[in-house]
C-alpha positions in Angstrom: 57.9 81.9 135.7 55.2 84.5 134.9 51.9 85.3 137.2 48.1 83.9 136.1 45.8 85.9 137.4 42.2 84.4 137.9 38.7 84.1 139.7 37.7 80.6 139.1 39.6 77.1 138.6 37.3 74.3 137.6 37.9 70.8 135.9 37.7 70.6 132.7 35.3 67.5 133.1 32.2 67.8 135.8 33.3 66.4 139.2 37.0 66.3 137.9 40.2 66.8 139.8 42.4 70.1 139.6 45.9 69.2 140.4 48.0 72.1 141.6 52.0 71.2 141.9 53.5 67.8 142.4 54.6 65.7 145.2 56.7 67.5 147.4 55.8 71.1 146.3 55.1 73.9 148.6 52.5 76.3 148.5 53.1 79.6 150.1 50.2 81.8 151.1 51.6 85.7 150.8 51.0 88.4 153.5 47.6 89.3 154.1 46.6 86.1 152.2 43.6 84.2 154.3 42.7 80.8 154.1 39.4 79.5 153.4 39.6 75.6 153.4 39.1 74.2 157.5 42.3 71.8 157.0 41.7 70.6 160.8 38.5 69.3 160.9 36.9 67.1 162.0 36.8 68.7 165.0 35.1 68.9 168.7 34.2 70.2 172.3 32.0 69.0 174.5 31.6 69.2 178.3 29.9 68.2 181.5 26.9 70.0 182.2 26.8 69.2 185.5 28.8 67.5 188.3 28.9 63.7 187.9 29.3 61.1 190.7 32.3 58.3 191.0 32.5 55.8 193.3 35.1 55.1 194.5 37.2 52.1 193.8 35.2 52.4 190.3 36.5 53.2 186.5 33.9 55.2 185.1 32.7 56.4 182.2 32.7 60.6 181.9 29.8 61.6 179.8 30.5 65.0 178.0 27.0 65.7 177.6 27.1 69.5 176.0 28.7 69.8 172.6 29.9 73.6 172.2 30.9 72.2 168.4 31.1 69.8 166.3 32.3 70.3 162.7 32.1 66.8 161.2 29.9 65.3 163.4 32.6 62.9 165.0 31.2 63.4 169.0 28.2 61.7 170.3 27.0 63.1 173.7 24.6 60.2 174.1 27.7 57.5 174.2 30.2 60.3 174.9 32.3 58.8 172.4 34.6 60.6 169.8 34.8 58.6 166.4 37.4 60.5 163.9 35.2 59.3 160.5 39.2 59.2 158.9 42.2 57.8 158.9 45.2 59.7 160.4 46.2 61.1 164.0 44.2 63.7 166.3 45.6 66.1 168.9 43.2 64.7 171.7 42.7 66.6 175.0 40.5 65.9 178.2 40.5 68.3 181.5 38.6 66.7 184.4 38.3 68.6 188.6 36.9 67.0 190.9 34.4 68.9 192.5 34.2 68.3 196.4 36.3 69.1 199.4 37.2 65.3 199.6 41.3 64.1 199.5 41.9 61.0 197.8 44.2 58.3 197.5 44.4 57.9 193.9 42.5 59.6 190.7 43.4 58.6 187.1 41.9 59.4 184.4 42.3 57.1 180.9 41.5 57.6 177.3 40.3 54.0 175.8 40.5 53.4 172.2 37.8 51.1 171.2 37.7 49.6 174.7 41.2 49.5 175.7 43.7 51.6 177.8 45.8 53.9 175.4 46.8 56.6 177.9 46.8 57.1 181.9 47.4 60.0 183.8 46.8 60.3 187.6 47.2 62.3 190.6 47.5 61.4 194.4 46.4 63.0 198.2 44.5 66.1 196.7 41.2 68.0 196.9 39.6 69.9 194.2 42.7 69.1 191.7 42.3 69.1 187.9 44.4 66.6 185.9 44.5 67.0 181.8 45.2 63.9 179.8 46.5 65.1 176.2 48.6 63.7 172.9 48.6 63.1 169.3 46.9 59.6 168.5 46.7 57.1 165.6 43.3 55.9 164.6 41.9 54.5 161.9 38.4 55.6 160.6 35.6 54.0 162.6 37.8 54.0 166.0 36.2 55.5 169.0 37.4 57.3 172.0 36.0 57.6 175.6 37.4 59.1 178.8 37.4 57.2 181.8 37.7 58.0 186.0 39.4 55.7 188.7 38.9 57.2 191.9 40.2 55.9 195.7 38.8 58.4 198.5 36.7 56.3 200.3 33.5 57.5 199.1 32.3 58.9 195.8 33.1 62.2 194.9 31.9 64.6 192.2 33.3 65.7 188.7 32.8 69.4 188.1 30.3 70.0 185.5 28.6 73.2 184.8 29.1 76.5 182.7 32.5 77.4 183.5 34.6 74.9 181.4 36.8 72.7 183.3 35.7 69.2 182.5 35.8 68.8 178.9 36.6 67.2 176.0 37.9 67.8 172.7 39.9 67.3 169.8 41.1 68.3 166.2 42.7 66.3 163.2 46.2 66.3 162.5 47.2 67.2 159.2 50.0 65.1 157.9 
């Protein structure tokens, strides 16, 4: 095979399709070689602001009110919901500390997809402890995700917001 040497690739037709390879092919970027195209987006961070209350014996909602980024516009601080816009799997993450002094029984926290439990993760007798909830989920386009708090102390205690990151949540497509 010989080498074409270029500067521009366009359809032949306006708004056309270039096809480069066929199923299965491989395309190798050489050393040195950068890419331009952002193959994992959408994508998202946002975190709390500032400490947030839970009751106890409560599931609530944790409202990632600060977006650091949003490339596709897939997060929505005001619902603190994170809707892929596509079809396909996301590498989904959520750190949450609680913020005071208090011990408690149990704390989970859940991602809910479109209103339901998909994933649980919980900890047991300890103050100021961070849990992280992460994996690779399926969605379709218009799914929504939300992060959720159960707490048992006794009291309400506080989620750690502020301007050091540790409650946040983010996430990144999947490429298939």
């Amino acid at each position: 095979m010989g080498t074409i040497k270029t500067t521009n690739i366009e359809p032949i037709a306006d708004n056309g399709t270039v096809t480069l390879g066929s199923s299965g092919d491989t395309f190798a970027l050489a050393s040195g070689v950068t890419q331009t195209i952002a193959v994992n987006t959408p994508t998202f961070f946002a975190n709390l602001s500032s400490n947030q209350n839970i009751s106890n014996d409560t599931q609530t909602k944790i409202v990632f009110d600060s977006e650091q980024f949003d490339v596709g516009n897939v997060y929505n601080p005001s619902t603190a919901r994170y809707t892929p816009a596509y079809a396909g799997k996301s590498y989904i993450t959520t750190t949450i500390r609680s913020a005071t002094g208090t011990d408690f029984n149990t704390f989970q926290m859940k991602f809910k997809k479109n209103g339901s439990e998909l994933a649980i993760v919980a900890a047991r007798n300890e103050n100021n402890d961070s849990i992280v909830l992460s994996g690779v989920f399926t969605h379709d386009a218009d799914d929504y995700f939300e992060v959720f708090i159960y707490q048992e102390s006794g009291g309400t205690i506080a989620i750690n917001g502020g301007s050091v990151f540790v409650t946040f949540f983010s996430a990144y497509k999947i490429i298939e």
